[in-house]
mmCIF file of the N, C-alpha and C atoms, coordinates in Angstrom:
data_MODEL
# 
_entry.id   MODEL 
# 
loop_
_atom_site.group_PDB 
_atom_site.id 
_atom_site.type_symbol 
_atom_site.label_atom_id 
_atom_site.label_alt_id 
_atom_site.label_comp_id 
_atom_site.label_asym_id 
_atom_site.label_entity_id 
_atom_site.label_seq_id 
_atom_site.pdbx_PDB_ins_code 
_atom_site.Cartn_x 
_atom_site.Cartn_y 
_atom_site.Cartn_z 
_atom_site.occupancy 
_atom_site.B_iso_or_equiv 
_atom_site.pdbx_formal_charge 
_atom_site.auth_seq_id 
_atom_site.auth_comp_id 
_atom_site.auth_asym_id 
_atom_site.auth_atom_id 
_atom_site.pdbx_PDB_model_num 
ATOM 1   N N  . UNK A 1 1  ? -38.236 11.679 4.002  1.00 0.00 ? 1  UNK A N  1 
ATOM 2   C CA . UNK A 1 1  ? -39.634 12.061 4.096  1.00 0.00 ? 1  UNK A CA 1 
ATOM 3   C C  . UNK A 1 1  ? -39.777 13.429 4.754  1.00 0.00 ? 1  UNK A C  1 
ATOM 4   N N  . UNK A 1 2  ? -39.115 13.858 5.788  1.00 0.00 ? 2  UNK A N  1 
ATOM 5   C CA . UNK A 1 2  ? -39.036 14.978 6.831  1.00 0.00 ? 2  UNK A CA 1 
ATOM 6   C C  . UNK A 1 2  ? -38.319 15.996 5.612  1.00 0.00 ? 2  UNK A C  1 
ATOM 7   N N  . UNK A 1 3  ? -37.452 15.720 4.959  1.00 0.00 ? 3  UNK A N  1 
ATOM 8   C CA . UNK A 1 3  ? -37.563 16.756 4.106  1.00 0.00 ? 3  UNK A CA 1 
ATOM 9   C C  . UNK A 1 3  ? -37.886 16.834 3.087  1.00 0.00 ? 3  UNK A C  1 
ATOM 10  N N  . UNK A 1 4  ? -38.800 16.237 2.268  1.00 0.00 ? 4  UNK A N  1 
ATOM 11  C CA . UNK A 1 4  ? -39.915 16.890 1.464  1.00 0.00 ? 4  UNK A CA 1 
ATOM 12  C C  . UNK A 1 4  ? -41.044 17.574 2.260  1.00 0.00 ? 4  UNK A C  1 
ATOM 13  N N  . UNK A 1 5  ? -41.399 17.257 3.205  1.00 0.00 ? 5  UNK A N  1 
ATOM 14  C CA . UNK A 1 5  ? -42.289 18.358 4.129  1.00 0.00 ? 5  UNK A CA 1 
ATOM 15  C C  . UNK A 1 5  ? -41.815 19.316 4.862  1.00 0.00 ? 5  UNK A C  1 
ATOM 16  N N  . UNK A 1 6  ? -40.301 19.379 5.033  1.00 0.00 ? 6  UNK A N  1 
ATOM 17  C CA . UNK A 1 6  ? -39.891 20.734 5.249  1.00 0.00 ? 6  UNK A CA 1 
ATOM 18  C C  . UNK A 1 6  ? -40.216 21.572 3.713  1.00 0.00 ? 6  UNK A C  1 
ATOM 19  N N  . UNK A 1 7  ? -39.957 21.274 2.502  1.00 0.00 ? 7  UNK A N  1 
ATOM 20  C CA . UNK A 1 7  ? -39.899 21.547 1.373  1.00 0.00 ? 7  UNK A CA 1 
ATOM 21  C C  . UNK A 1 7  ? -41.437 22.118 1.313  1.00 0.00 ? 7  UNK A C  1 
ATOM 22  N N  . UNK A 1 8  ? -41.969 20.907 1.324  1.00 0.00 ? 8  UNK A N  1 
ATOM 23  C CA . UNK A 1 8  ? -43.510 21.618 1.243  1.00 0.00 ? 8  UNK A CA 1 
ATOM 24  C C  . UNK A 1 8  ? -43.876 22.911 2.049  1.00 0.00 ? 8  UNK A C  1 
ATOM 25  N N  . UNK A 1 9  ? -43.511 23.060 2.994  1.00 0.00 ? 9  UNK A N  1 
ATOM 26  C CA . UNK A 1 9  ? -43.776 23.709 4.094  1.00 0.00 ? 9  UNK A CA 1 
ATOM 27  C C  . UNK A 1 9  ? -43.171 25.577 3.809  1.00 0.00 ? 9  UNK A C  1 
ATOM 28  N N  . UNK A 1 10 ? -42.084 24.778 3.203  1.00 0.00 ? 10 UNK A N  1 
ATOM 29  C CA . UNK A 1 10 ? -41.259 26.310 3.121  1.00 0.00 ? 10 UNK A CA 1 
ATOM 30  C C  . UNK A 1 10 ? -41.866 26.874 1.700  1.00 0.00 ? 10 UNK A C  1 
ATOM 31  N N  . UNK A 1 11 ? -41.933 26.282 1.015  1.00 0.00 ? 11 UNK A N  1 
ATOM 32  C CA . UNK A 1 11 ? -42.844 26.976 -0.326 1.00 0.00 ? 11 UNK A CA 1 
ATOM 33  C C  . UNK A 1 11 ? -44.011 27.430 -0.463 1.00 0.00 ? 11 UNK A C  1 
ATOM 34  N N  . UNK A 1 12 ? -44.932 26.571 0.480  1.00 0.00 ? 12 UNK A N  1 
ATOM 35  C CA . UNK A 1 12 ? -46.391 27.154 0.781  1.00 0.00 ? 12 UNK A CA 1 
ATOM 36  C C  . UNK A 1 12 ? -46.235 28.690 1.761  1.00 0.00 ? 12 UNK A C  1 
ATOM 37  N N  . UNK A 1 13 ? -44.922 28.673 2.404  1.00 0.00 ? 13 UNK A N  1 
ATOM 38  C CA . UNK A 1 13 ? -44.540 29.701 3.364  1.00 0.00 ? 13 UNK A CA 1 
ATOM 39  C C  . UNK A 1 13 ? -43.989 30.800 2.659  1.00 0.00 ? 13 UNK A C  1 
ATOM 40  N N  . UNK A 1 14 ? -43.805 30.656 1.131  1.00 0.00 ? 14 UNK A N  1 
ATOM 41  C CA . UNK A 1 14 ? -43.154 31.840 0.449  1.00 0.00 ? 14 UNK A CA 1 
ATOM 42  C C  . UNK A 1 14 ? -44.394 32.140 -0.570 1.00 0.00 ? 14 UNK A C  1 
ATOM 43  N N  . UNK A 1 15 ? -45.103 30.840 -0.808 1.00 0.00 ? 15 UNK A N  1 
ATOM 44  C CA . UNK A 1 15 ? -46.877 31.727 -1.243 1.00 0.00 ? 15 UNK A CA 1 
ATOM 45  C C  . UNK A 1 15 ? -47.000 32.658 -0.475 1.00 0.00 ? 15 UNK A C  1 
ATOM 46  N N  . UNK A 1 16 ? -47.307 32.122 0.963  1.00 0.00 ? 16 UNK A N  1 
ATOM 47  C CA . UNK A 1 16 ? -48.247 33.177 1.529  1.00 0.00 ? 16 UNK A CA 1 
ATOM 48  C C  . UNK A 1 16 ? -47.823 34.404 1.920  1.00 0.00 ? 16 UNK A C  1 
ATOM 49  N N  . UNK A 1 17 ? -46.460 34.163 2.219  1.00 0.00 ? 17 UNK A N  1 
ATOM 50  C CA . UNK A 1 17 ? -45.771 35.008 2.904  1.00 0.00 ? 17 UNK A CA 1 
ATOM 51  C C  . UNK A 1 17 ? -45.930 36.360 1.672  1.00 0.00 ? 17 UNK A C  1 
ATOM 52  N N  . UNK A 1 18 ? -45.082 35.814 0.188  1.00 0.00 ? 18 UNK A N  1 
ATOM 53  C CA . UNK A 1 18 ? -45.330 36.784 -0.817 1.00 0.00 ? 18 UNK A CA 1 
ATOM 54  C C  . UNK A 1 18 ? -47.070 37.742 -0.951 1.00 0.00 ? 18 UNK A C  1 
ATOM 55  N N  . UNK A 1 19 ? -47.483 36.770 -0.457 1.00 0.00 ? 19 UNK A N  1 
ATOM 56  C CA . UNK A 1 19 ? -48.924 37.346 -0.499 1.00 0.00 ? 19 UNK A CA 1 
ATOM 57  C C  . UNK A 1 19 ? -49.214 38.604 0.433  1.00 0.00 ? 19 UNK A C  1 
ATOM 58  N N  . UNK A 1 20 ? -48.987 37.789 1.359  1.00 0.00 ? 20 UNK A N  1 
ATOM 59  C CA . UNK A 1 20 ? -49.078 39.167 2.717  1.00 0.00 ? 20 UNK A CA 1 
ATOM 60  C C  . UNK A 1 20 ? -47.772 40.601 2.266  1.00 0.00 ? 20 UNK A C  1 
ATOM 61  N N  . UNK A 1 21 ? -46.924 40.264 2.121  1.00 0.00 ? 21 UNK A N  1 
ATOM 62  C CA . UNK A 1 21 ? -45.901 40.965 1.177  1.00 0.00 ? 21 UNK A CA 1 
ATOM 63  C C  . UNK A 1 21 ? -46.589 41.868 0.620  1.00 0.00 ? 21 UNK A C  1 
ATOM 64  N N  . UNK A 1 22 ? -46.794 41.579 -0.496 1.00 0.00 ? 22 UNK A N  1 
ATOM 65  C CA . UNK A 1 22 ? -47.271 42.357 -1.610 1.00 0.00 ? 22 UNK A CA 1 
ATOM 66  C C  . UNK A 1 22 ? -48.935 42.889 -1.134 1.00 0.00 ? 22 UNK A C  1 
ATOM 67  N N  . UNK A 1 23 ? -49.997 42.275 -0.420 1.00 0.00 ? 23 UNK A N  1 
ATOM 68  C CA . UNK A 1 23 ? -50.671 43.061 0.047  1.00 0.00 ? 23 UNK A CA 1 
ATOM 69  C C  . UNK A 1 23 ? -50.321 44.390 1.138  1.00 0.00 ? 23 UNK A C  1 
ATOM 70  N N  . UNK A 1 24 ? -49.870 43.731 2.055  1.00 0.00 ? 24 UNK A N  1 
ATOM 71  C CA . UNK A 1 24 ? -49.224 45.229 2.562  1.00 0.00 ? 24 UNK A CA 1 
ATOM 72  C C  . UNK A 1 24 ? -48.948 46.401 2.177  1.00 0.00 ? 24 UNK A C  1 
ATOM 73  N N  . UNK A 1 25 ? -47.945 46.312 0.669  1.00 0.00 ? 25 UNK A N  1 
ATOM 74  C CA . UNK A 1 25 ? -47.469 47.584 0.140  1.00 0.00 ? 25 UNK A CA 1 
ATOM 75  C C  . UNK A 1 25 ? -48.344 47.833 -1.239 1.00 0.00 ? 25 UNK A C  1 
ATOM 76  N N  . UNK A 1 26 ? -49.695 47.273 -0.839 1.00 0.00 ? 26 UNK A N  1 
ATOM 77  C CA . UNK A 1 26 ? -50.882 47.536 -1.843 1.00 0.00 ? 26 UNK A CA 1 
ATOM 78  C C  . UNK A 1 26 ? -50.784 47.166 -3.132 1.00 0.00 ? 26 UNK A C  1 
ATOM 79  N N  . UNK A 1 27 ? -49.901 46.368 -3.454 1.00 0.00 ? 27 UNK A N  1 
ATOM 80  C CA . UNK A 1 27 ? -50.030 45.761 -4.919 1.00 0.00 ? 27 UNK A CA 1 
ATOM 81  C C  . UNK A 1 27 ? -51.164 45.233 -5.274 1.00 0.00 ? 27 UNK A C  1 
ATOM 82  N N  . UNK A 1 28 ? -51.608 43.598 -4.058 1.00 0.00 ? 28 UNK A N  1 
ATOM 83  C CA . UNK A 1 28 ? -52.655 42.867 -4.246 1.00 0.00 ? 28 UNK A CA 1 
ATOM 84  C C  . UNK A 1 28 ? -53.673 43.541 -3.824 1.00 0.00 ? 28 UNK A C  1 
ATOM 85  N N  . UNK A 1 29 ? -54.948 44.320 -4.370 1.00 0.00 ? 29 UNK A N  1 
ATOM 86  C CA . UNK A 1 29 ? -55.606 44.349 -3.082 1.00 0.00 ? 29 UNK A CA 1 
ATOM 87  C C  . UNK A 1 29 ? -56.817 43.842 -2.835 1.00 0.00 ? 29 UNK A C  1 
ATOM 88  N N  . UNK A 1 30 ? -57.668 43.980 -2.152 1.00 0.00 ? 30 UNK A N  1 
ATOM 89  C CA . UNK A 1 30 ? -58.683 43.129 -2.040 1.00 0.00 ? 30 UNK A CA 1 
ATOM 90  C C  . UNK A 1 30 ? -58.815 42.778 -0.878 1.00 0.00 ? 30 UNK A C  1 
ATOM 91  N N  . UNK A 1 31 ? -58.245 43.127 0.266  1.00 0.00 ? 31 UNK A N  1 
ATOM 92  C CA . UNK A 1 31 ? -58.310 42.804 1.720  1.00 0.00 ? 31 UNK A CA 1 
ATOM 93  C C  . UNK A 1 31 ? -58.056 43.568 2.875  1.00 0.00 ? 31 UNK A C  1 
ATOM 94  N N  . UNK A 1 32 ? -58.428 43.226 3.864  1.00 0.00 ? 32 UNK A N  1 
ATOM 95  C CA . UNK A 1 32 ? -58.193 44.018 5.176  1.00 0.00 ? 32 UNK A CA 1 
ATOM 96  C C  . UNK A 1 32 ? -56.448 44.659 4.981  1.00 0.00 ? 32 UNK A C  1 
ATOM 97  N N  . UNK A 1 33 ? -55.917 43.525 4.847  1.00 0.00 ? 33 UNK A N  1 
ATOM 98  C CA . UNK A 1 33 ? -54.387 44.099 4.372  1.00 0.00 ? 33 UNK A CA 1 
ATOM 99  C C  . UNK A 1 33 ? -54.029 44.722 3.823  1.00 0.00 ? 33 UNK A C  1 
ATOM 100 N N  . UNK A 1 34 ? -54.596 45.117 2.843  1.00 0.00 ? 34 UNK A N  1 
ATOM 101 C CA . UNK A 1 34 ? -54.200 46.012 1.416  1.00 0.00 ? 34 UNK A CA 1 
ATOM 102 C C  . UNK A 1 34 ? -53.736 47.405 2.117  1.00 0.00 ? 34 UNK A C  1 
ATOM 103 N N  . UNK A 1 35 ? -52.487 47.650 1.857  1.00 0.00 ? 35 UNK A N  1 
ATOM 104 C CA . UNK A 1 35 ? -51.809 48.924 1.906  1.00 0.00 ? 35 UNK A CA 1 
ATOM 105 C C  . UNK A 1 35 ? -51.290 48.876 4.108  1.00 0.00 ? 35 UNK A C  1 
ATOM 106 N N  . UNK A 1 36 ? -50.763 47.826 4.072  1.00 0.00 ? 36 UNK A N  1 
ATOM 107 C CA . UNK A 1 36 ? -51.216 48.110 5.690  1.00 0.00 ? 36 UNK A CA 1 
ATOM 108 C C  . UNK A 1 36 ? -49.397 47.525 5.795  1.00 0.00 ? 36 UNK A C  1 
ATOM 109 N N  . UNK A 1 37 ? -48.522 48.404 6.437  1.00 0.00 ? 37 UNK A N  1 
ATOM 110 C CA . UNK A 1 37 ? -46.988 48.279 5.976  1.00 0.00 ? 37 UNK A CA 1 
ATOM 111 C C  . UNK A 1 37 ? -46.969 46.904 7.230  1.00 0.00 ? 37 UNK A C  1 
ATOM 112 N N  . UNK A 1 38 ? -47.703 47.036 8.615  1.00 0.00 ? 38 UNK A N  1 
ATOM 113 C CA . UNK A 1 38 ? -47.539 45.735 9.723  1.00 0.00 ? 38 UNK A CA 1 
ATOM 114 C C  . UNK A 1 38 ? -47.270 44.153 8.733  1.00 0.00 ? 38 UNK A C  1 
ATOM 115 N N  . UNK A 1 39 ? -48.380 44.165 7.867  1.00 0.00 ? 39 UNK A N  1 
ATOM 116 C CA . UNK A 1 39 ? -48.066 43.075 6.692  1.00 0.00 ? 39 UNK A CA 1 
ATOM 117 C C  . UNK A 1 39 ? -47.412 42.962 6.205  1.00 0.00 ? 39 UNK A C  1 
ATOM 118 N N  . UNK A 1 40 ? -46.906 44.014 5.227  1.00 0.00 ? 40 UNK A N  1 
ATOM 119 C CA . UNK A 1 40 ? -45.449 43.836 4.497  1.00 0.00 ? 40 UNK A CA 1 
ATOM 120 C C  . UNK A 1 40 ? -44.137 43.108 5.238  1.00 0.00 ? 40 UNK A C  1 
ATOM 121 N N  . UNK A 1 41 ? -44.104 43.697 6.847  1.00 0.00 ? 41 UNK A N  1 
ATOM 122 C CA . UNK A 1 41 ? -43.162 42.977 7.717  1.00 0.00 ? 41 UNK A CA 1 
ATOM 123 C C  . UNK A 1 41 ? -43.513 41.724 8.259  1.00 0.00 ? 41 UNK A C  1 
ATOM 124 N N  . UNK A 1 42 ? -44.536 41.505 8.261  1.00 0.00 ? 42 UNK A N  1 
ATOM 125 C CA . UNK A 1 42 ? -44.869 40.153 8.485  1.00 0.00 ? 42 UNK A CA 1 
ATOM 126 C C  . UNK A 1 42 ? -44.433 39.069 7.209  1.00 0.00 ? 42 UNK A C  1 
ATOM 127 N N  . UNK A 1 43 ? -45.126 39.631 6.151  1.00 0.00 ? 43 UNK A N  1 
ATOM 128 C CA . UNK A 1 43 ? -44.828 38.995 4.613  1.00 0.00 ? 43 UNK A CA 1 
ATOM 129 C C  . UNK A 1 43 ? -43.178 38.456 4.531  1.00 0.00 ? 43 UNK A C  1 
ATOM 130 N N  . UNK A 1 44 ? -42.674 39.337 4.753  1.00 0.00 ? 44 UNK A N  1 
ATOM 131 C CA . UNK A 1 44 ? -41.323 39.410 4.605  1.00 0.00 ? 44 UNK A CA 1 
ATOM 132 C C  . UNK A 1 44 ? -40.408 38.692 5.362  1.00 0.00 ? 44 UNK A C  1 
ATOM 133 N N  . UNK A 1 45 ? -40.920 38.198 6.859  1.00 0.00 ? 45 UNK A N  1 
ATOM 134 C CA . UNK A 1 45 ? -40.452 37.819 7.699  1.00 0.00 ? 45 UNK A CA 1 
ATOM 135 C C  . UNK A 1 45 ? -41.194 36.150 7.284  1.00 0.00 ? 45 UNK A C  1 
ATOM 136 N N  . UNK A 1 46 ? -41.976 36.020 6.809  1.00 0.00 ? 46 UNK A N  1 
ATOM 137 C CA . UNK A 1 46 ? -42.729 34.476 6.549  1.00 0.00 ? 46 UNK A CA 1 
ATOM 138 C C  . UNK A 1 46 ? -41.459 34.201 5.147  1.00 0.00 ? 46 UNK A C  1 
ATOM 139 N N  . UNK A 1 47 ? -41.467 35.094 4.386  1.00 0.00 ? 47 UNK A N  1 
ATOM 140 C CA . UNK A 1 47 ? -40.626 34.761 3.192  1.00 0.00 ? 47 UNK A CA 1 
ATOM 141 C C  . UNK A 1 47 ? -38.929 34.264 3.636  1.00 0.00 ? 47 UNK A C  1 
ATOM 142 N N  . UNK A 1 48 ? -38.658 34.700 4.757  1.00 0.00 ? 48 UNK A N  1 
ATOM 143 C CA . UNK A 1 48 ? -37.172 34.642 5.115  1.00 0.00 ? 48 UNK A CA 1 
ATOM 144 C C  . UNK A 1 48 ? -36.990 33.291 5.897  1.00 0.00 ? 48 UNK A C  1 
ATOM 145 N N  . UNK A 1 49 ? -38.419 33.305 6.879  1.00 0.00 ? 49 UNK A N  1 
ATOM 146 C CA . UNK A 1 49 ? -38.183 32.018 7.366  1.00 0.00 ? 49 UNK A CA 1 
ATOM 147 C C  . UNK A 1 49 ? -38.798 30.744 6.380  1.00 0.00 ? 49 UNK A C  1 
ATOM 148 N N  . UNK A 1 50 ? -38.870 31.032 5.234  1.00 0.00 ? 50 UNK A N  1 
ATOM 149 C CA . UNK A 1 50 ? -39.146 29.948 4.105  1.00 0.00 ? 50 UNK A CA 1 
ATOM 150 C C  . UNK A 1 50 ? -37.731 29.836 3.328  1.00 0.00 ? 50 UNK A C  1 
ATOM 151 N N  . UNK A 1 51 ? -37.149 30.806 3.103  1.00 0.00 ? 51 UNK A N  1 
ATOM 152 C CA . UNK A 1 51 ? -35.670 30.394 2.359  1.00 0.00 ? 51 UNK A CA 1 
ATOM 153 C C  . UNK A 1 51 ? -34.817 30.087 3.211  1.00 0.00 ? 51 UNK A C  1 
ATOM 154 N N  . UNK A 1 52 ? -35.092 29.947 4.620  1.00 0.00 ? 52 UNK A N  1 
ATOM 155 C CA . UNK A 1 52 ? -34.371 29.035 5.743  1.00 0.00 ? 52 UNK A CA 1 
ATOM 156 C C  . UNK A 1 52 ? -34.574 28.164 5.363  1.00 0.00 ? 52 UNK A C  1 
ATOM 157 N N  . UNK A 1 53 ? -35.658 27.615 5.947  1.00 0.00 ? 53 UNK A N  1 
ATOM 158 C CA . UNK A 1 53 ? -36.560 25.995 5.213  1.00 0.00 ? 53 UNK A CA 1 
ATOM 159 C C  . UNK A 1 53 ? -35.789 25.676 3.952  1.00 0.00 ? 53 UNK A C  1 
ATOM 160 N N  . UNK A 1 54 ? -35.970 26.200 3.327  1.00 0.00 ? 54 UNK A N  1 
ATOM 161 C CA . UNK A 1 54 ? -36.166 25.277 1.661  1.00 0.00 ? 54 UNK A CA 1 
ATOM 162 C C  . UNK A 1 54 ? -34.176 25.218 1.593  1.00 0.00 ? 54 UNK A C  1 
ATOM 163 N N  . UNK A 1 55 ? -33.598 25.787 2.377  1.00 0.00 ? 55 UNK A N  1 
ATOM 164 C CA . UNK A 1 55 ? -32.066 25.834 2.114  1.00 0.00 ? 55 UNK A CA 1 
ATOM 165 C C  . UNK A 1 55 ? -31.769 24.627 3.702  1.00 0.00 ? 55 UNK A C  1 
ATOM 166 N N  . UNK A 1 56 ? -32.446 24.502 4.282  1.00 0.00 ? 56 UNK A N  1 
ATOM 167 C CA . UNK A 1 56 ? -32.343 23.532 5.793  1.00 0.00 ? 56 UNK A CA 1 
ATOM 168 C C  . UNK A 1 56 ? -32.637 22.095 4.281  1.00 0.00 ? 56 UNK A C  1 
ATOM 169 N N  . UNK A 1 57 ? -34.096 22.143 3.932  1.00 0.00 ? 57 UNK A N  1 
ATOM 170 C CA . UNK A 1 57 ? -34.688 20.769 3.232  1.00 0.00 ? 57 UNK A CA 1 
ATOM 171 C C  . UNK A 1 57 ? -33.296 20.728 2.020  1.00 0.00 ? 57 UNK A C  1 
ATOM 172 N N  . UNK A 1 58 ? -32.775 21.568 1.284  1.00 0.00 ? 58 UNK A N  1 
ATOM 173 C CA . UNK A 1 58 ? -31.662 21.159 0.734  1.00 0.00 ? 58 UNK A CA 1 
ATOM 174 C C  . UNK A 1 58 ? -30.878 20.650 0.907  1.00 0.00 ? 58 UNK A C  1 
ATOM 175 N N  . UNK A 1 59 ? -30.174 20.566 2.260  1.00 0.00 ? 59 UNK A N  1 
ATOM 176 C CA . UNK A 1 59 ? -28.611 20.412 2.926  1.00 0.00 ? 59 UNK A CA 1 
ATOM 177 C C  . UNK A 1 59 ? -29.337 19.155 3.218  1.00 0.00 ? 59 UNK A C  1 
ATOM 178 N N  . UNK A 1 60 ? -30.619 18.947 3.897  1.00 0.00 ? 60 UNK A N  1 
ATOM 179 C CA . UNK A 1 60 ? -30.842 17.573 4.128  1.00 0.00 ? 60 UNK A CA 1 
ATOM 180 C C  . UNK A 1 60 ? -30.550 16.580 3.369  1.00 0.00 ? 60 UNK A C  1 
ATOM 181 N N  . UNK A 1 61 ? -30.991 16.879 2.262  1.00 0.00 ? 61 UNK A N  1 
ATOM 182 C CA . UNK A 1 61 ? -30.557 15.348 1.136  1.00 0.00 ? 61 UNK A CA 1 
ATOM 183 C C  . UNK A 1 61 ? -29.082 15.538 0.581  1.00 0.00 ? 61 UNK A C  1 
ATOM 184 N N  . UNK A 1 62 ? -28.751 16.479 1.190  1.00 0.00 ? 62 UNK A N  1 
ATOM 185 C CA . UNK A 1 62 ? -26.941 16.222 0.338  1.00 0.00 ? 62 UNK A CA 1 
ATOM 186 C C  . UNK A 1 62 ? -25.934 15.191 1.433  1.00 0.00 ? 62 UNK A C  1 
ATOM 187 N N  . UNK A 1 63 ? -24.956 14.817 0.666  1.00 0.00 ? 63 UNK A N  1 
ATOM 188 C CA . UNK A 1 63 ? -24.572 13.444 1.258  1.00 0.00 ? 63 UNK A CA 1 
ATOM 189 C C  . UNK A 1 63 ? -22.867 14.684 2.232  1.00 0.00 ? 63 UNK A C  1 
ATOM 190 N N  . UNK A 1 64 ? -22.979 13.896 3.054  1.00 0.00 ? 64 UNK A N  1 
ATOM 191 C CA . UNK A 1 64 ? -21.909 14.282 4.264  1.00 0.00 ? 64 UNK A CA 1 
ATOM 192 C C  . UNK A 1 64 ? -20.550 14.518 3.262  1.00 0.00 ? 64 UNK A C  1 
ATOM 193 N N  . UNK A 1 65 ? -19.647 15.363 3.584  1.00 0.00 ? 65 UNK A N  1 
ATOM 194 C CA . UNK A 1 65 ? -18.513 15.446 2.915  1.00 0.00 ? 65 UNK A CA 1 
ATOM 195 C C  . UNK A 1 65 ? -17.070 14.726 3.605  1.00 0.00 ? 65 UNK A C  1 
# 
């Protein structure tokens, strides 16, 4: 159960994260963020600690060697 909600957690964390991402370096724009590089490093740093997650929720369900 704990890791499908790490799972959940880390994917909703690479939405947003991509979001803030790509607003930062003005792709998306439409917001206070748009073009603002503090975001991009934030974005980027939400995206990294999501492919932690989703590679932590992986190893969870694999069986001991």
């Amino acid at each position: 159960m704990l890791r499908y909600l790490v799972g959940v957690l880390a994917v909703a964390g690479l939405l947003t994260g991509g979001t803030f991402f790509f607003q930062g370096i003005g792709v998306l724009p439409g917001s206070f963020m748009t073009g603002r590089t503090e975001w991009a490093f934030i974005g980027a740093a939400f995206v990294g600690l999501a492919v932690v997650g989703l590679w932590l929720a992986w190893r969870a369900g694999r069986p001991a060697r």
